[in-house]
SESE-753533 format. One record per residue (C-alpha): residue number from 1; x, y, z; residue in one letter. Coordinates in steps of 0.05 Angstrom, whole numbers, plus 32768, in hexadecimal, padded with zeros to 4 digits. Example, Ala and Ser with C-alpha at 12.3 -4.5 7.8 and 13.67 -1.06 7.14 Angstrom:
<pts>
<pt><i>1</i><X>80F6</X><Y>7FA6</Y><Z>809C</Z><aa>A</aa></pt>
<pt><i>2</i><X>8111</X><Y>7FEB</Y><Z>808F</Z><aa>S</aa></pt>
</pts>
This chain:
<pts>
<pt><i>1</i><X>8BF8</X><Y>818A</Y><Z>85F5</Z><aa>X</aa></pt>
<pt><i>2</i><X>8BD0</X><Y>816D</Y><Z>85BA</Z><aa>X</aa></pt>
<pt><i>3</i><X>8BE7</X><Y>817B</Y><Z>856F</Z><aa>X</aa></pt>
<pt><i>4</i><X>8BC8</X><Y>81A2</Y><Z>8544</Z><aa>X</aa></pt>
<pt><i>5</i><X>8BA8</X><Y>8179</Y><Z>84FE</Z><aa>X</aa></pt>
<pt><i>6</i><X>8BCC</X><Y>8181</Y><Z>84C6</Z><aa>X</aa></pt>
<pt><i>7</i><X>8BB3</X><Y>81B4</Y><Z>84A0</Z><aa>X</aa></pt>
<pt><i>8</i><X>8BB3</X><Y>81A7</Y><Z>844F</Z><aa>X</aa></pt>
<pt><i>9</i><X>8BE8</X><Y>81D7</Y><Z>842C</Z><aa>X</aa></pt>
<pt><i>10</i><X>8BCD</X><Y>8218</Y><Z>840D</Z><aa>X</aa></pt>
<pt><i>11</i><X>8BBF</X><Y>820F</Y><Z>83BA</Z><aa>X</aa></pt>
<pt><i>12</i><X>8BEF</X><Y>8232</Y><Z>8390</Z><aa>X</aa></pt>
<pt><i>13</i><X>8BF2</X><Y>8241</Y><Z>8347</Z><aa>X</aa></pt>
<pt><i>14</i><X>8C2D</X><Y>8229</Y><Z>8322</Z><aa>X</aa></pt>
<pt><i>15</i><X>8C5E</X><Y>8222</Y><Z>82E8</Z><aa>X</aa></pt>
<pt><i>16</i><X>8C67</X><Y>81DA</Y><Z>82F9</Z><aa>X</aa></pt>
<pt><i>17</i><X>8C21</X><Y>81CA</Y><Z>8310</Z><aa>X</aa></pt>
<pt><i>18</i><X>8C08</X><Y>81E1</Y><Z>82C4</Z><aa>X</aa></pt>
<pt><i>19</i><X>8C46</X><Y>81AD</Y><Z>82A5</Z><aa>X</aa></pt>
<pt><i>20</i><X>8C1C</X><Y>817B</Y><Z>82DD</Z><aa>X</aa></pt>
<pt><i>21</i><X>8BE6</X><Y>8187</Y><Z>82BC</Z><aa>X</aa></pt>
<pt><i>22</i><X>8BF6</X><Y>8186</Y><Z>8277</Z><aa>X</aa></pt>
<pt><i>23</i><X>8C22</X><Y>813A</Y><Z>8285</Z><aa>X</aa></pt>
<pt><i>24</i><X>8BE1</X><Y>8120</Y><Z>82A9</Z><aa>X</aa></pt>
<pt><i>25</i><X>8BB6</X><Y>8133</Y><Z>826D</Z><aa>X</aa></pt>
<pt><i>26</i><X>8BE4</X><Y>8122</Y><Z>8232</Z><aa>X</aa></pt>
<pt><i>27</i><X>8BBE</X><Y>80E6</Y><Z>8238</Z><aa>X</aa></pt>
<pt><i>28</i><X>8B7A</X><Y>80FB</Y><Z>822C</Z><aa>X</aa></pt>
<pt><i>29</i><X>8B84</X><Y>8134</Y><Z>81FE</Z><aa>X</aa></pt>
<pt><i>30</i><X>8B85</X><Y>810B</Y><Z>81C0</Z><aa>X</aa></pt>
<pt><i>31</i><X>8B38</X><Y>80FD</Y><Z>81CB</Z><aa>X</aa></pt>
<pt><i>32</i><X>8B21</X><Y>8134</Y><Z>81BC</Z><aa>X</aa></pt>
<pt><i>33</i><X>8B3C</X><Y>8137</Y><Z>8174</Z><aa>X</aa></pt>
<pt><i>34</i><X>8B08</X><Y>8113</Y><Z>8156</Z><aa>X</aa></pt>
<pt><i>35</i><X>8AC3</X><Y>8132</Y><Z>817C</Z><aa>X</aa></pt>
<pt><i>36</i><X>8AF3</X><Y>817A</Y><Z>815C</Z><aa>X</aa></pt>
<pt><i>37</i><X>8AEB</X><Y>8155</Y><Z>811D</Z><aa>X</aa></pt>
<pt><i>38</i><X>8AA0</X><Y>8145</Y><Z>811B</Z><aa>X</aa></pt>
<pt><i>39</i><X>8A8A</X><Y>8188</Y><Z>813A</Z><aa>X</aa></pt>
<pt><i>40</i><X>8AAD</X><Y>81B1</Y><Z>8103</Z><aa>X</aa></pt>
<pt><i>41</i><X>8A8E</X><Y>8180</Y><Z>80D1</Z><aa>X</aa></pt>
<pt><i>42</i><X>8A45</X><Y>818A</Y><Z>80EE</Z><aa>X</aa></pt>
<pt><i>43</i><X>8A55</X><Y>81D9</Y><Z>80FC</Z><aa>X</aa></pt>
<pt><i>44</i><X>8A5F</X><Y>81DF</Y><Z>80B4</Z><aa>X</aa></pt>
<pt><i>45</i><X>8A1F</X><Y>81A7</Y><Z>80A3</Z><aa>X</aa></pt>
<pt><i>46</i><X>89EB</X><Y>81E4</Y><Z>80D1</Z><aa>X</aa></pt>
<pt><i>47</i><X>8A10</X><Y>821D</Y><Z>809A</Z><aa>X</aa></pt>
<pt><i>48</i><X>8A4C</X><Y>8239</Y><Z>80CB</Z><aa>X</aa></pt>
<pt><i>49</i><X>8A8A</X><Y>8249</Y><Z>80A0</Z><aa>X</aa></pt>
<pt><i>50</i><X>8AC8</X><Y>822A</Y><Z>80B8</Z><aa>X</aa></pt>
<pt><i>51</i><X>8AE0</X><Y>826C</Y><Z>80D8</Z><aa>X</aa></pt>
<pt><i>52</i><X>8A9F</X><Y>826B</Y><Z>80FE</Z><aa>X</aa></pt>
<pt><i>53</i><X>8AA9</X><Y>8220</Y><Z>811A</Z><aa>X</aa></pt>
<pt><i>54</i><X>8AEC</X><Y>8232</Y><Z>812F</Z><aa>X</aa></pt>
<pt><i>55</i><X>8AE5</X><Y>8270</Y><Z>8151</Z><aa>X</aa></pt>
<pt><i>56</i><X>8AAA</X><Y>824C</Y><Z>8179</Z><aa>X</aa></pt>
<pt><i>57</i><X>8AD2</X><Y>821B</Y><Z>818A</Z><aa>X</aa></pt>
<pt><i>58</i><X>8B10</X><Y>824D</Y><Z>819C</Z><aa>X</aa></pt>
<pt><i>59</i><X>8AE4</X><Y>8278</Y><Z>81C8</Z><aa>X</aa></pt>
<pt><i>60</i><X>8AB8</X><Y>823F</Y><Z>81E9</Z><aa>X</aa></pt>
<pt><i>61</i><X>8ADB</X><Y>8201</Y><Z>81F3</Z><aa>X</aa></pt>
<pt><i>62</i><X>8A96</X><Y>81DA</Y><Z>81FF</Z><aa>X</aa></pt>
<pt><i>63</i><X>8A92</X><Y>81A1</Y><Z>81DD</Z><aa>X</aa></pt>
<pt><i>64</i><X>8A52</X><Y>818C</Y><Z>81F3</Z><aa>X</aa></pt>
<pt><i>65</i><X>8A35</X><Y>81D1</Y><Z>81F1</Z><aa>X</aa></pt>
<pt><i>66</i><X>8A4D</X><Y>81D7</Y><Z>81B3</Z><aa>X</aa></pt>
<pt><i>67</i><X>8A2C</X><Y>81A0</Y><Z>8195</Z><aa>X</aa></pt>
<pt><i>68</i><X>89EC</X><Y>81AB</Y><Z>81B3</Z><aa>X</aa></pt>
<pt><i>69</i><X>89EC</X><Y>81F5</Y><Z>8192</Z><aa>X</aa></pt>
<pt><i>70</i><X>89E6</X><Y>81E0</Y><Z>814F</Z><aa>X</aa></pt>
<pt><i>71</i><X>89A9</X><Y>81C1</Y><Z>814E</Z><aa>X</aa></pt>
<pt><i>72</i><X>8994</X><Y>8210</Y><Z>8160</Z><aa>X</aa></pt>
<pt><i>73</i><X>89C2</X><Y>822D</Y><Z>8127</Z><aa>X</aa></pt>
<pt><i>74</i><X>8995</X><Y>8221</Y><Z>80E6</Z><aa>X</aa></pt>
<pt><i>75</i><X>8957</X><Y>8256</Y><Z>8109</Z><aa>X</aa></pt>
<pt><i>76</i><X>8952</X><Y>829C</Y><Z>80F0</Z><aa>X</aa></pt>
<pt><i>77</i><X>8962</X><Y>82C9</Y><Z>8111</Z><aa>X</aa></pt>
<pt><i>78</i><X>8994</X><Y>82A8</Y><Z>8142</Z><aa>X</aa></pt>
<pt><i>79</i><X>8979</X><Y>8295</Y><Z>8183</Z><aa>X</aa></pt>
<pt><i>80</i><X>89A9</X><Y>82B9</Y><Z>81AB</Z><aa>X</aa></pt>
<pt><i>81</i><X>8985</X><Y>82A9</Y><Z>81EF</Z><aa>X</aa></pt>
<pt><i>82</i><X>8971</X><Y>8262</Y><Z>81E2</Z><aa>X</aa></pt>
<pt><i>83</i><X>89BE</X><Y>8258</Y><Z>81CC</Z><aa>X</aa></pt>
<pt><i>84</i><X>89D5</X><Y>8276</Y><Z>8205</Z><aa>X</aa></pt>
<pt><i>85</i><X>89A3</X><Y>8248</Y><Z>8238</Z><aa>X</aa></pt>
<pt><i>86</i><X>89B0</X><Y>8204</Y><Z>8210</Z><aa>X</aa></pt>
<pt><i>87</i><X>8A02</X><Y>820E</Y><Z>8224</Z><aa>X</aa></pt>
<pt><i>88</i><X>89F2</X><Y>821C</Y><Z>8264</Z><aa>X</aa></pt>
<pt><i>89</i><X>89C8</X><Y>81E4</Y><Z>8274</Z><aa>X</aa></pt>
<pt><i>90</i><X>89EF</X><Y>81B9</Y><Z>824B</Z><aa>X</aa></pt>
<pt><i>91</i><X>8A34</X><Y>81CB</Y><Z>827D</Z><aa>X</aa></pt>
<pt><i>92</i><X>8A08</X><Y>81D7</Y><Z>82B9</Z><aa>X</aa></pt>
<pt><i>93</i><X>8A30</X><Y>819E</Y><Z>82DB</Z><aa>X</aa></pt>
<pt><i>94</i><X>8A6B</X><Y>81C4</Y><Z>82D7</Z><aa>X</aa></pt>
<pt><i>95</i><X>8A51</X><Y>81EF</Y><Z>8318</Z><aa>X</aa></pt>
<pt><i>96</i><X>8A4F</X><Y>81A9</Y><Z>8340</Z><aa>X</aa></pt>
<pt><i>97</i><X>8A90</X><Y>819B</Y><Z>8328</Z><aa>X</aa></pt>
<pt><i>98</i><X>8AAB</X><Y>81DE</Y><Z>832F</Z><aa>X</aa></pt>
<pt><i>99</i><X>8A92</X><Y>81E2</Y><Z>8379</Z><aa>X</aa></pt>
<pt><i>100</i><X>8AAA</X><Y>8196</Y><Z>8383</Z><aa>X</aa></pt>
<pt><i>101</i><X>8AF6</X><Y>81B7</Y><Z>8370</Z><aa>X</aa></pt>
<pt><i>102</i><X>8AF4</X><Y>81F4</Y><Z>8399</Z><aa>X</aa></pt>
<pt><i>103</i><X>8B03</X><Y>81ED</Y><Z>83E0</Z><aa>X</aa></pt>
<pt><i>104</i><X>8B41</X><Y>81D5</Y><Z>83BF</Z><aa>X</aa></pt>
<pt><i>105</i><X>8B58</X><Y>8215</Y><Z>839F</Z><aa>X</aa></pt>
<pt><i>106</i><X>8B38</X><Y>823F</Y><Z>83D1</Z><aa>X</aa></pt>
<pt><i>107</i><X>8B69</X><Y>826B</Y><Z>83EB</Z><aa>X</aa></pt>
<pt><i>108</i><X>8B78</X><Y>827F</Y><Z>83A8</Z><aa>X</aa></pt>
<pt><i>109</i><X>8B64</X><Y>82CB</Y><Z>838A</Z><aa>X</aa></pt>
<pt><i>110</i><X>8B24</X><Y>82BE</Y><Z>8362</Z><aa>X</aa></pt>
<pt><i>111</i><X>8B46</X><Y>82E4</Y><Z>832C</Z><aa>X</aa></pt>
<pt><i>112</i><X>8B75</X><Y>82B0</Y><Z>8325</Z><aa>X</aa></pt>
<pt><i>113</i><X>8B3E</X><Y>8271</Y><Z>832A</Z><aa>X</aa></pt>
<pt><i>114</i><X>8B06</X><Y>828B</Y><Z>82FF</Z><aa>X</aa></pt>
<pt><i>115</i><X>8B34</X><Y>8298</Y><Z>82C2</Z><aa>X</aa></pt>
<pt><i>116</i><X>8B54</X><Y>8251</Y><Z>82C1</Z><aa>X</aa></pt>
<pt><i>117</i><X>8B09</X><Y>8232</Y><Z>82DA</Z><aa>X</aa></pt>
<pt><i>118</i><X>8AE9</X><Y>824A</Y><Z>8298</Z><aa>X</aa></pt>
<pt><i>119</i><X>8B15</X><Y>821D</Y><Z>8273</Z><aa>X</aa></pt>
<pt><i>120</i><X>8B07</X><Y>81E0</Y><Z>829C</Z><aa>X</aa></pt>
<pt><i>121</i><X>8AF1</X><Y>819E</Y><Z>8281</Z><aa>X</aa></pt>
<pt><i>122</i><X>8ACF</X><Y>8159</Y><Z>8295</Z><aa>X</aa></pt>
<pt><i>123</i><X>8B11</X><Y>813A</Y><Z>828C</Z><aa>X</aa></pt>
<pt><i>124</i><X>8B40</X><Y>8178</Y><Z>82AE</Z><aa>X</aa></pt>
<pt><i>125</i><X>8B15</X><Y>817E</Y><Z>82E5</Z><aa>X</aa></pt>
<pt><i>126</i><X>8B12</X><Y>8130</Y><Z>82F5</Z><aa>X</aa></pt>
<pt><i>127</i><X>8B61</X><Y>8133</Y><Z>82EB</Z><aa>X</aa></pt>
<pt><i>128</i><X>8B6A</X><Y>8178</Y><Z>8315</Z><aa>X</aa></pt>
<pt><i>129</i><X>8B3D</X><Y>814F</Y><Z>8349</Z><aa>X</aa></pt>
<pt><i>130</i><X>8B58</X><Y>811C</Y><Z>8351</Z><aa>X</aa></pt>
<pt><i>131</i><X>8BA1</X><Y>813A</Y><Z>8352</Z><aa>X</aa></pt>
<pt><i>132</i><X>8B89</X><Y>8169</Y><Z>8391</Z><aa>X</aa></pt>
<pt><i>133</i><X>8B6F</X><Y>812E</Y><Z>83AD</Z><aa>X</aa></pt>
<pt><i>134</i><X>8BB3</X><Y>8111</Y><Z>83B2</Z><aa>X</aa></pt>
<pt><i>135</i><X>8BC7</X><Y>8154</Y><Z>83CD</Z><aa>X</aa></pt>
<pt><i>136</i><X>8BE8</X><Y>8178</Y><Z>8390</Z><aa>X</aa></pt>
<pt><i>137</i><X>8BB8</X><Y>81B6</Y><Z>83A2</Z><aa>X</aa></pt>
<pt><i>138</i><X>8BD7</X><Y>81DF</Y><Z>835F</Z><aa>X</aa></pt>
<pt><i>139</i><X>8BA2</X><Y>81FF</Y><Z>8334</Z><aa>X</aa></pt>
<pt><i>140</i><X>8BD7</X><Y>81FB</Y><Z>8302</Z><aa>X</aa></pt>
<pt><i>141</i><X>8BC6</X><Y>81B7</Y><Z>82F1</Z><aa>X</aa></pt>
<pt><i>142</i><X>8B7F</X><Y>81CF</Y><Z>82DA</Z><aa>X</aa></pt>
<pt><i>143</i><X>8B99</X><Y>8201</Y><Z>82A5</Z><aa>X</aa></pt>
<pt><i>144</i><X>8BCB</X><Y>81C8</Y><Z>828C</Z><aa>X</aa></pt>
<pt><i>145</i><X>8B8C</X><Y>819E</Y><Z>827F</Z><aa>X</aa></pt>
<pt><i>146</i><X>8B78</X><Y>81D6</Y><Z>8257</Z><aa>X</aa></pt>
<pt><i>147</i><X>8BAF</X><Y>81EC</Y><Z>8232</Z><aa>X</aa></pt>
<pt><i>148</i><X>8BB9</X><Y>81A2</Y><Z>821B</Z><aa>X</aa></pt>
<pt><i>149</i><X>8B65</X><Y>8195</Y><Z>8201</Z><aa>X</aa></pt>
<pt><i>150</i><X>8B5E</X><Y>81D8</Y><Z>81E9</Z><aa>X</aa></pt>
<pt><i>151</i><X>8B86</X><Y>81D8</Y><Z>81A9</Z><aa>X</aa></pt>
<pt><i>152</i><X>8B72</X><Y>8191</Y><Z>8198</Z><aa>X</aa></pt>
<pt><i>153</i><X>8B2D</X><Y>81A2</Y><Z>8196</Z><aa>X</aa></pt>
<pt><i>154</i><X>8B3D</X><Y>81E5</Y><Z>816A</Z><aa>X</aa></pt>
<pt><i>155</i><X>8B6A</X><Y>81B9</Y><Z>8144</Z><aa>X</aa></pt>
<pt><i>156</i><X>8B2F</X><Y>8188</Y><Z>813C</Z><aa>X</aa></pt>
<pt><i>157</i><X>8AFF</X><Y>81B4</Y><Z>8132</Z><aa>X</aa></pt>
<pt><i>158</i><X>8B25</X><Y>81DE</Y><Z>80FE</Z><aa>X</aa></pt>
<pt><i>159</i><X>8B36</X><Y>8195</Y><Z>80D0</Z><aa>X</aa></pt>
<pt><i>160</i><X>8AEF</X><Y>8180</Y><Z>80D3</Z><aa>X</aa></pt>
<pt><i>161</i><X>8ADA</X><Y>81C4</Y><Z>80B5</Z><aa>X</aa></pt>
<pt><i>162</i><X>8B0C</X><Y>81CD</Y><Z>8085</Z><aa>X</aa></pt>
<pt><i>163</i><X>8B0B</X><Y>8189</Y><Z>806A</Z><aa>X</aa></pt>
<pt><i>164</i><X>8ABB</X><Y>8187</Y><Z>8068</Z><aa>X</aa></pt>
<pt><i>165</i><X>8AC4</X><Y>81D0</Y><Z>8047</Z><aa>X</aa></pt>
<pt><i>166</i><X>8AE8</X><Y>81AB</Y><Z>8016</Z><aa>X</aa></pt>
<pt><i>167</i><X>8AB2</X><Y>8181</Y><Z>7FF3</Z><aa>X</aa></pt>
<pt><i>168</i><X>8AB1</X><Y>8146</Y><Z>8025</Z><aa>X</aa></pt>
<pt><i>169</i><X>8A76</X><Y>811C</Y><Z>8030</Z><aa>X</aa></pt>
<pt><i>170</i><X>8A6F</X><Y>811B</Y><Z>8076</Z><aa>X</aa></pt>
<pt><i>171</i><X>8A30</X><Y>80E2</Y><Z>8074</Z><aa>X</aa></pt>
<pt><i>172</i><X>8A5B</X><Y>80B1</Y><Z>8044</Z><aa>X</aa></pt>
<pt><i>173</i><X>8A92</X><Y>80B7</Y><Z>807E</Z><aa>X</aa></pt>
<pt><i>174</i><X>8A64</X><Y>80B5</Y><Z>80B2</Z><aa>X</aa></pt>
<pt><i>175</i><X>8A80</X><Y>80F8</Y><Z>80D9</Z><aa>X</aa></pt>
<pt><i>176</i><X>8A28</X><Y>810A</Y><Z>80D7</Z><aa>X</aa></pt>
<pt><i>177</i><X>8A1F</X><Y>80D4</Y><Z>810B</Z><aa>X</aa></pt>
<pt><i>178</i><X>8A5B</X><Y>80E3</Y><Z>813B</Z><aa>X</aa></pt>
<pt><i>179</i><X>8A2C</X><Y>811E</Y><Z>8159</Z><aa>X</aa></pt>
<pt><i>180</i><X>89F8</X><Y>80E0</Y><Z>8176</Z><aa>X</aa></pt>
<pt><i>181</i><X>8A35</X><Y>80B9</Y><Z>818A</Z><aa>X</aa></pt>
<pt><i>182</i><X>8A5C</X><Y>80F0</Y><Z>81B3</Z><aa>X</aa></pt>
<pt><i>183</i><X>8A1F</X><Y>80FA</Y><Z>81E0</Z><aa>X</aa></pt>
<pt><i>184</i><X>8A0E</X><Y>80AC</Y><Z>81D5</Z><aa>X</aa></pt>
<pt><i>185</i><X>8A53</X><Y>80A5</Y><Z>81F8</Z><aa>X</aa></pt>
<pt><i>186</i><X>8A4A</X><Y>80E7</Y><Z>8229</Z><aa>X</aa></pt>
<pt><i>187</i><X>8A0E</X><Y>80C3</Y><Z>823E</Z><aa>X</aa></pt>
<pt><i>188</i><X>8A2F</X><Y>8080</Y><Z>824B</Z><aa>X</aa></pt>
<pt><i>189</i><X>8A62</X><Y>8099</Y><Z>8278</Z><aa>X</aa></pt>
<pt><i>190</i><X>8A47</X><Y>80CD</Y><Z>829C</Z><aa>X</aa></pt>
<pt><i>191</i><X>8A0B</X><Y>808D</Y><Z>82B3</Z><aa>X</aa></pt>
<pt><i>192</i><X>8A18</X><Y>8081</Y><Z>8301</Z><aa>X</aa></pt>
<pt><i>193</i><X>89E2</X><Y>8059</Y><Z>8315</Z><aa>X</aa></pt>
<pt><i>194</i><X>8992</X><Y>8054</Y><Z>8318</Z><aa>X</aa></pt>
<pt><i>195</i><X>898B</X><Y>8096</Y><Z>8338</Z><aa>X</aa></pt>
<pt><i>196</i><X>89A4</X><Y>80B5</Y><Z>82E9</Z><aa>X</aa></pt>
<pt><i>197</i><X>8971</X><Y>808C</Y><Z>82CC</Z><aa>X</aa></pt>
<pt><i>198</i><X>893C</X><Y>80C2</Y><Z>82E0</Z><aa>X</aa></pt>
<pt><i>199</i><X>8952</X><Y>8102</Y><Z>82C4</Z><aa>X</aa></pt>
<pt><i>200</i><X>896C</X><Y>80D0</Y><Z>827C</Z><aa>X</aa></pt>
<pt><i>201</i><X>8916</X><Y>80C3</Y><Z>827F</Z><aa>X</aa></pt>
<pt><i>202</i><X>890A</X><Y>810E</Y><Z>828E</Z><aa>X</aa></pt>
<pt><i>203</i><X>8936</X><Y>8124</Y><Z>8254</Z><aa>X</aa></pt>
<pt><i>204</i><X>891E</X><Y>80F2</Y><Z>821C</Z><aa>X</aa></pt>
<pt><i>205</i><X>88C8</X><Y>8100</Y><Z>822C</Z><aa>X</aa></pt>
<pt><i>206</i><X>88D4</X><Y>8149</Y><Z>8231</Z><aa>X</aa></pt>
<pt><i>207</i><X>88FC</X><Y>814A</Y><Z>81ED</Z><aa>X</aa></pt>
<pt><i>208</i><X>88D0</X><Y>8120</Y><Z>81CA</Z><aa>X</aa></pt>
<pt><i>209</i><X>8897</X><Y>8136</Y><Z>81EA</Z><aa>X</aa></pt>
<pt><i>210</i><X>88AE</X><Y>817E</Y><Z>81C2</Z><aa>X</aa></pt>
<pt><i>211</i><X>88C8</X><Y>815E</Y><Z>8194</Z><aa>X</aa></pt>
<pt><i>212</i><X>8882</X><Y>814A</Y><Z>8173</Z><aa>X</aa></pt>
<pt><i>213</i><X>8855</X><Y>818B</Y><Z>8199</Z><aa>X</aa></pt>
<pt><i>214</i><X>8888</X><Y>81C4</Y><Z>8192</Z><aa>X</aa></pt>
<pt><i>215</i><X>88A6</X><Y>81EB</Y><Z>8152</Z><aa>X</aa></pt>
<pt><i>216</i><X>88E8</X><Y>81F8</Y><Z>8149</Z><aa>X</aa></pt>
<pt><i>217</i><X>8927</X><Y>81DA</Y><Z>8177</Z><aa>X</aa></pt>
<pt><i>218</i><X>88FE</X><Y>81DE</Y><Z>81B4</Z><aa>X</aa></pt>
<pt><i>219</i><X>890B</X><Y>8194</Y><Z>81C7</Z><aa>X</aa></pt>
<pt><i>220</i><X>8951</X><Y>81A5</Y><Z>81D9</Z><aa>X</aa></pt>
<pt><i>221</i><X>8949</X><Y>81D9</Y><Z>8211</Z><aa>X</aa></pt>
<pt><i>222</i><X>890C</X><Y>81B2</Y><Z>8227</Z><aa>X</aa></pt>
<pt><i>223</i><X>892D</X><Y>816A</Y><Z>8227</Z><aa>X</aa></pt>
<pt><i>224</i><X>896A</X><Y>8197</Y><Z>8256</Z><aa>X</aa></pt>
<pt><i>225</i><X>892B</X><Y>81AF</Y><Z>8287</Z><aa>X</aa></pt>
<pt><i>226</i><X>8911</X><Y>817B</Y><Z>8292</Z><aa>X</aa></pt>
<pt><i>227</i><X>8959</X><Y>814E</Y><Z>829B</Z><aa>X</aa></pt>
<pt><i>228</i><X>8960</X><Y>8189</Y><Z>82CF</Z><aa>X</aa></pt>
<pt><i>229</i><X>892A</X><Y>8189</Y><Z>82F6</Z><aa>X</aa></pt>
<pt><i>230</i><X>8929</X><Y>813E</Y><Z>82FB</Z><aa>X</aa></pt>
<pt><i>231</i><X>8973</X><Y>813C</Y><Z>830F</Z><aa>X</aa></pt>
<pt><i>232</i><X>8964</X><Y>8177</Y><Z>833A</Z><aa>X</aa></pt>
<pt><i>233</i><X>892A</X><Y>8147</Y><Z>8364</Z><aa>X</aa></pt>
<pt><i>234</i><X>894E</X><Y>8105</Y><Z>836A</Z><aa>X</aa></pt>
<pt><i>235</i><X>8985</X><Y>812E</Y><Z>8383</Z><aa>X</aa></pt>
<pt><i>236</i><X>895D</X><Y>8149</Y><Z>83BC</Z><aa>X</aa></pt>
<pt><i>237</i><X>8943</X><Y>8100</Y><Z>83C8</Z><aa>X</aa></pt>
<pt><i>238</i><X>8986</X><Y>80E6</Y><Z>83C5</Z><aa>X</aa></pt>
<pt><i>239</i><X>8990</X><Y>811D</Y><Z>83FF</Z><aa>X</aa></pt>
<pt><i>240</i><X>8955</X><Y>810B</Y><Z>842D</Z><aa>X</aa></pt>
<pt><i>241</i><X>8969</X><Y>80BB</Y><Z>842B</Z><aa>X</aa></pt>
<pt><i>242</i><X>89B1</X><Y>80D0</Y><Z>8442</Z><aa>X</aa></pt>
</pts>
């Protein structure tokens, strides 16, 4: 009589899978103080009060989103809808990556994953990953990725706007530039080969391209359309050559 295949244990949700998680990101957390730092200095550079640039960064936890938004904060009246489509092309990748981490965790009650997903990070999801991987299936050890970034980047956040609140000079300490140089350095090492090269040539024409033809901050949703639909073909040729 043949055996059966061993069939991968269930997921659970744990005390000692968040503690996992927490230990495995202890490591990491730290980075985020100083991106905390520069966005509360440039939240308070596009007129946000300090109370402002911390609740954003309380109730969103999107440091890349985040960033992108202020470019959009300085219009009158607020562009609620063009805010709202910037984030979510800016963390579009975080429905590959949330998909990539499911059949993991899927026995679990959605009530349970969706909660603990919204929190989820580059760095907590590559963690959590690579942690089920190595069959520790405990979406535990996603919300202890969390709980250890989350008040770094508040913390962050809340320093740079207090401290630029208080008189600093953000250009004669150079916080102005560290906007370029987080997405110089998102850039960098999210680059996997020449098939990224593409949508990085999509994304700079279309922005400049509305850049110098469009009023307003245009360029940013633009250069994110057009990053997206290029991404969006190579991806389907990638598909065919397979």
């Amino acid at each position: 009589m043949e055996s059966l295949p061993d069939q991968p244990e269930p997921a659970t949700f744990t005390r000692a899978g968040i503690l996992h998680g927490m230990k495995l990101t202890m490591p990491y957390s730290i980075s985020a103080l100083p991106f905390g730092l520069a966005f509360g200095a440039a939240a308070l550079g596009v007129g946000m009060t300090p109370g402002e640039a911390i609740l954003m960064s309380v109730a969103a936890f999107a440091g890349s989103a985040q960033f992108a938004v202020l470019a959009l904060w300085t219009a009158m009246p607020l562009p609620v809808a063009a805010i709202i489509l910037t984030a979510f092309l800016v963390n579009a990748r975080h429905i590959v990556m949330g998909a990539a981490l499911y059949p993991y965790i899927s026995n679990l009650p959605l009530r349970q994953v969706l909660p603990v997903s919204a929190g989820m990070t580059d760095a907590g999801w590559a963690i959590t990953l690579q942690a089920m991987m190595n069959g520790r299936r405990d979406l535990g050890i996603l919300l202890g990725t969390m709980i250890m970034q989350w008040p770094v980047w508040v913390g962050g956040t809340a320093v740079g706007a207090l401290i630029s609140s208080g008189g600093l000079d953000v250009k004669r300490w150079g916080l102005d530039v560290l906007i370029a140089g987080v997405f110089a350095t998102s850039v960098v090492g999210l680059y996997r080969g020449r098939d990224d090269i593409w949508p990085w040539i999509a994304a700079t024409a279309g922005t400049v391209g509305a850049l110098l033809w469009l009023p307003g901050n245009w360029y940013i949703l633009i250069g994110g359309i057009c990053a997206g639909l290029a991404g969006l073909i190579t991806s389907r040729d990638e598909e065919k050559a397979a």
